[in-house]
C-alpha positions in Angstrom: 132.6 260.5 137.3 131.9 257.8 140.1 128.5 256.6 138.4 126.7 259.4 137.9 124.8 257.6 134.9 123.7 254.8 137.6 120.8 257.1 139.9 120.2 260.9 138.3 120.6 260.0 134.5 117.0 258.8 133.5 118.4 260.2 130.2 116.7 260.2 126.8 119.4 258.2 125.4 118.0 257.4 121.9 117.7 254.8 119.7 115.8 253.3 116.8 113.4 250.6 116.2 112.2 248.9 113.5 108.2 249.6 113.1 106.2 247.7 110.6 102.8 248.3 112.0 99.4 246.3 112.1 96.0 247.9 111.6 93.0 246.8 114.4 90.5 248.4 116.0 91.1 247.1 120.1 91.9 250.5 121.5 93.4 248.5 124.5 95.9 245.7 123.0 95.8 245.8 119.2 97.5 248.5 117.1 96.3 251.3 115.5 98.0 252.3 112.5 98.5 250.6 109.4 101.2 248.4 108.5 103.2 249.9 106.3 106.6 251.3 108.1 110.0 249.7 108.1 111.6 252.3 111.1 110.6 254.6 114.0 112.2 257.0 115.8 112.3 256.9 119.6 113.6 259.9 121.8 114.4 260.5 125.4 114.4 256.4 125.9 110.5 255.5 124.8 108.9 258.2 123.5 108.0 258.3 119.4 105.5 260.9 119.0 106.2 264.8 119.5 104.2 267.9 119.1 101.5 265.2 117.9 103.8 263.9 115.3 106.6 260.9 114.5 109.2 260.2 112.6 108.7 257.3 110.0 110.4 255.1 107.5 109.2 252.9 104.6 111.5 251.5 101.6 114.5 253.6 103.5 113.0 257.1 102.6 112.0 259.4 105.9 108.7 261.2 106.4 106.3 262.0 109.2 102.7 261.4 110.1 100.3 262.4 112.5 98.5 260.6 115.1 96.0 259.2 112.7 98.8 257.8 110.8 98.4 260.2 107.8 101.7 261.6 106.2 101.8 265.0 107.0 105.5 265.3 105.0 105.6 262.6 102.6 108.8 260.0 103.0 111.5 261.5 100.7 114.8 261.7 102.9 117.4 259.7 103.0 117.4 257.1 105.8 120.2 257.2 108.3 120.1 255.3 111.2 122.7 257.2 113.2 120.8 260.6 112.9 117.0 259.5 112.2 116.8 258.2 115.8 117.2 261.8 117.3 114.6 263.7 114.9 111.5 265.0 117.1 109.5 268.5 116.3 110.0 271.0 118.7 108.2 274.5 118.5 106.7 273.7 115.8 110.2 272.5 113.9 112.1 269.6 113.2 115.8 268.8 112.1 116.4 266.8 109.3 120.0 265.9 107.3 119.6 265.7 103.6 123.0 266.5 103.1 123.4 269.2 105.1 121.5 270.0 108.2 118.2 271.8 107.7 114.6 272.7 109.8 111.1 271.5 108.5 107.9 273.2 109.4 105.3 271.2 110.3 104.2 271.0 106.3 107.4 269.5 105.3 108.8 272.9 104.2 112.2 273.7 104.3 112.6 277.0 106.4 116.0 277.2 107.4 119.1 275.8 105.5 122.1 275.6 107.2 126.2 274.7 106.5 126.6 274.0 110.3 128.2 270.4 111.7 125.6 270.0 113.7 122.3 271.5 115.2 120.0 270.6 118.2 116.2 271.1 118.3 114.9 274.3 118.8 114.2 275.1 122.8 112.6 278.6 124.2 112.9 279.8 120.6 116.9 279.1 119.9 118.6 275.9 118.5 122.1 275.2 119.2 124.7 275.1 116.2 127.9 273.5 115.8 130.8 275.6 113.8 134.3 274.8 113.7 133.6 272.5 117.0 132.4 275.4 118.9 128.4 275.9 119.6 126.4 278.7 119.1 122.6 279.6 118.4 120.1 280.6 116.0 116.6 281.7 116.3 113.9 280.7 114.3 114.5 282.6 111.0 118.1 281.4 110.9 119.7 284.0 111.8 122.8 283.5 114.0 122.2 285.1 117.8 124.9 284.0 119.8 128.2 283.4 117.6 129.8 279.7 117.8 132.3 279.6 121.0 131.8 277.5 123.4 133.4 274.1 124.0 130.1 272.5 125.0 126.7 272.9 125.9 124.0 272.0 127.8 125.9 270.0 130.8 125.2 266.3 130.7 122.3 266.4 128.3 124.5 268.2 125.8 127.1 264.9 125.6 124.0 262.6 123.9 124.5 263.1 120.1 120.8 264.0 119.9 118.2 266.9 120.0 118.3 267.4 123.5 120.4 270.1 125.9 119.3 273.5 125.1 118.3 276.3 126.9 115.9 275.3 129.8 114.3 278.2 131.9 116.0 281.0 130.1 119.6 279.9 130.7 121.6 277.7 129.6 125.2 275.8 130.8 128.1 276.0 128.5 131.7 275.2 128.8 134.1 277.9 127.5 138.2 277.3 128.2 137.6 274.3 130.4 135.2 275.8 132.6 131.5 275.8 133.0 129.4 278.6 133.4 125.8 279.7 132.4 124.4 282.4 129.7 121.1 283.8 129.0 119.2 284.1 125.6 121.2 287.2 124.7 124.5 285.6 125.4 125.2 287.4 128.4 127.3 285.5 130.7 125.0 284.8 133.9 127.1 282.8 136.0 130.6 283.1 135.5 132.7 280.2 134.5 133.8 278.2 137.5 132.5 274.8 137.3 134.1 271.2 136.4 130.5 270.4 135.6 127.6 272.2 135.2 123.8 271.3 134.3 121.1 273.0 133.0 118.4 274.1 135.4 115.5 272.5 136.4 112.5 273.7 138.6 114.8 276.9 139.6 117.9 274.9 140.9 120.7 273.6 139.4 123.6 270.6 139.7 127.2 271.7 139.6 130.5 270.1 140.6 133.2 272.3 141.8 136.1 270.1 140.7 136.7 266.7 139.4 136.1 264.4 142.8 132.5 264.6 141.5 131.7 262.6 144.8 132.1 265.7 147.3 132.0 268.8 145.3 128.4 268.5 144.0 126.5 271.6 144.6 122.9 273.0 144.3 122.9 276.3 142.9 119.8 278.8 142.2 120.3 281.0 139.3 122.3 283.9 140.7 125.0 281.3 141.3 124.2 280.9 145.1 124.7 278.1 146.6 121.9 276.6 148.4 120.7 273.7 150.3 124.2 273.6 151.7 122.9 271.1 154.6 122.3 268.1 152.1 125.7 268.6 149.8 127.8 269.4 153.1 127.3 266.0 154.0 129.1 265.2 151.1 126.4 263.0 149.4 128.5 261.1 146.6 125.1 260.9 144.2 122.3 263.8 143.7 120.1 264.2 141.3 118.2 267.2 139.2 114.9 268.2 140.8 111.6 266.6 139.6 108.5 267.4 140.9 109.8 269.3 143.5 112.5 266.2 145.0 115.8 264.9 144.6 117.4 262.0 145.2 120.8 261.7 146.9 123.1 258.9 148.1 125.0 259.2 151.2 128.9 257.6 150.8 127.6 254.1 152.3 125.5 253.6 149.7 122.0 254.6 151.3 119.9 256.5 149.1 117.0 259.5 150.7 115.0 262.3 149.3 115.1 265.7 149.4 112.5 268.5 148.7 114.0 272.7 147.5 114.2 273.1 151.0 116.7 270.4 151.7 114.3 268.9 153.9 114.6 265.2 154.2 111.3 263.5 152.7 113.2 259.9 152.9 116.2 259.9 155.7 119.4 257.8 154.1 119.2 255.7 156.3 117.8 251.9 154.5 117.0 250.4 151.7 120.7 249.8 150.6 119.6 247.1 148.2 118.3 249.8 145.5 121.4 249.7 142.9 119.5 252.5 141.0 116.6 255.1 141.6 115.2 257.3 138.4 114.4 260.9 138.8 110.3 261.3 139.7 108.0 261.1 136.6 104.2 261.7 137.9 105.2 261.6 141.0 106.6 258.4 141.2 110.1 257.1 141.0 111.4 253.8 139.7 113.9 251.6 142.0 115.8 248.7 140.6 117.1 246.3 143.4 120.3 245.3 143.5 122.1 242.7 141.7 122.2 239.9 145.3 118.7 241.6 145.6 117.5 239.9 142.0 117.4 243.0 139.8 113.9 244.0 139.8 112.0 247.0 138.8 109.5 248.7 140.9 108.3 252.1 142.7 108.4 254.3 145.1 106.1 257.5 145.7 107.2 260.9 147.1 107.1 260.1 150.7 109.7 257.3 149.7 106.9 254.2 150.0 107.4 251.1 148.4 103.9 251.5 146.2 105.5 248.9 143.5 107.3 245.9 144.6 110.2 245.1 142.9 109.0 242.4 140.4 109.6 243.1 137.0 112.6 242.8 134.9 112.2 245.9 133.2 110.1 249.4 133.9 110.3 252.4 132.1 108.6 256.1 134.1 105.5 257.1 134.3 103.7 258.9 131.1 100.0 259.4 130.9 99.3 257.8 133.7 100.8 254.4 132.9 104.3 252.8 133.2 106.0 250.2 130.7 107.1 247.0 132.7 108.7 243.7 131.6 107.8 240.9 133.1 109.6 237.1 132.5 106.8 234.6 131.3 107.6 231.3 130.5 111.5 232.6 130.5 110.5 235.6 127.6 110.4 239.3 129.0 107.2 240.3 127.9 105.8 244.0 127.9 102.7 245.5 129.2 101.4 248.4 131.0 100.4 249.3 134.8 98.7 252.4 136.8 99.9 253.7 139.6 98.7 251.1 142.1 100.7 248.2 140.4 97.4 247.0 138.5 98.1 245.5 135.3 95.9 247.9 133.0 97.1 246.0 129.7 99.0 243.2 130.6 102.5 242.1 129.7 102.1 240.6 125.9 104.1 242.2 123.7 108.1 241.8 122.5 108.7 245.6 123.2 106.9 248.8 124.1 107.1 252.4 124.2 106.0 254.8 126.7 102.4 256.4 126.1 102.8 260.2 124.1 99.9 262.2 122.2 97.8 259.0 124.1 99.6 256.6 121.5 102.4 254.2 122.7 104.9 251.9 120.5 104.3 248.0 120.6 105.7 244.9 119.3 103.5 242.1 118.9 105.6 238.6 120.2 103.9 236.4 117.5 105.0 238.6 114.5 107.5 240.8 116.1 105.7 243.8 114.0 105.4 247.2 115.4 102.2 249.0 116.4 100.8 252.1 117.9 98.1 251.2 120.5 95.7 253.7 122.3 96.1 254.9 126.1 92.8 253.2 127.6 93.0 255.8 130.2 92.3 258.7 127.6 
């Protein structure tokens, strides 16, 4: 697929930090939480806490606590860096592997027990299940809903090893004898299979490709299959994006990138601003560009007229959560982390070795003296 992961793929892809915390009382700059963790999970790219509550590790056992930092399930399972990363509550449910797959409440207690290969979190009240390398789903007292057949789910979410890609706005995409096709909660086969790809839907319309020259068969459709906005994929736009707050991003063959609103009007002609090697999906209404390589590489961001609101001058910049953006910036020839509104102001400036994106008004940070994980306070809350 001609880089579909370089525009439209702001994808949680997950990974795990190490998190011994320090305890101060600075809501602005200085963590939070006590000291006392070895690991963190981190979902969907920068995001730790969910539902109000995080994954945490001391002396390699697993447990979670609350935004206060008290354990709310104390750490007792087994620590295991390829799976930890990807455990988040979800209604009220997480996963957990303690040699086999199982769901915790929110209490620590075990409520379903499973023998499945492998489960997703729990999304408009079913989880996904793997079974003999097909997927099926459960519901929240176990129970098996839709029986294990399909190849895949989920479209491109469903390829991460994680949580993520289940059903989104009652359907779902899933791949059954090489093609794609959608279902609903029941299992009732929605759209029928026809697609190379297929994503899930978002904001009503969804992101197919009709065969595998994913650079002219990309297609909006709504969810009777229809295909609509047939005046921006006719052109044969080799890159589109999902919709976020109401746009999407596409990229005409030469390069030039332009938004779109549900009615296929042009909000940003592609027309200029060739030098943007990548463009995330809009977050708050705002959208971060990184310049091209010959361009330097920078981070900034655009709003949903398609202005420039942040030049491109950081090395790294994560989207919009809470109000505030993560942004690198090279000091001294370190990439140092900090925080910015909307505007570009610096609301904490850059100062620390990493940093998280702001959830339940608590973001991750690593302090560049001790290299220690913390959990500092959103000063706009």
């Amino acid at each position: 697929m001609k880089k579909v992961t370089s525009i439209f793929l702001s994808i949680s892809i997950l990974f795990l930090l190490v998190v011994p915390i320090s305890h101060a009382k600075n809501l602005n700059t200085a963590p939070v939480i006590e000291s006392i963790y070895d690991n963190a999970t981190i979902y969907d790219g920068t995001l730790t806490f969910s539902e109000g509550l995080a994954w945490v590790v001391v002396d390699y056992k697993a447990g979670v606590i609350n935004t206060s930092g008290d354990w709310i399930v104390e750490p007792k399972y087994e620590f295991d860096i390829y799976r930890l990363g990807s455990y988040r509550f979800s209604e009220g449910l997480s996963r957990v592997y303690d040699k086999k797959w199982k769901f915790i409440n929110t209490k620590g207690e075990v409520v379903i027990e499973t023998n499945y290969q492998s489960v997703k979190d729990f999304s408009e009240g079913l989880a996904a299940v793997k079974k003999n390398n097909l997927w099926g789903f459960i519901d929240h007292n176990g129970k098996e809903v839709i029986k294990p057949q399909y190849q895949d789910i989920g479209g491109i979410l469903g390829y991460l090893g994680d949580g993520s890609g289940g059903f989104n706005e009652g359907l779902i995409a899933v791949k059954k004898n090489g093609k794609w096709g959608y279902i609903d909660k029941s299992g009732k086969t929605v759209i029928k299979f026809q697609y190379y790809i297929a994503d899930n839907f978002n904001e009503g319309i969804a992101r197919v490709y009709l065969d595998e020259n994913t650079s002219s068969s990309n297609r909006y459709i709504n969810k009777t299959g229809k295909i609509v906005l047939t005046n921006v994929t006719s052109v044969k736009f080799t890159e589109v994006t999902d919709f976020h707050d109401g746009l999407a991003i596409i990229v005409d063959p030469s390069g030039y990138w332009g938004v779109i609103n549900k009615k296929g009007k042009k909000i940003v002609k592609p027309t200029h601003r060739k030098e943007y090697e990548t463009i995330s999906p809009f977050s708050e209404g705002m959208a971060v560009v990184q310049t091209a390589y010959n361009y330097g590489s920078l981070y900034g961001s655009i709003d949903k007229t398609g202005k420039l609101v942040i030049k491109p001058k950081y090395s790294d910049m994560k989207d919009f959560h809470e109000g505030l953006a993560v942004v690198g910036k090279k000091i001294n020839g370190t990439i140092l982390y900090g925080f910015i509104d909307k505007t570009g102001k610096e609301v904490i400036k850059p100062q620390y070795a990493n940093a998280g994106s702001f959830n339940s008004g608590l973001a991750l940070v690593q302090d560049s003296s001790t290299l220690k994980y913390g959990f500092i306070h959103n000063p706009l809350k």
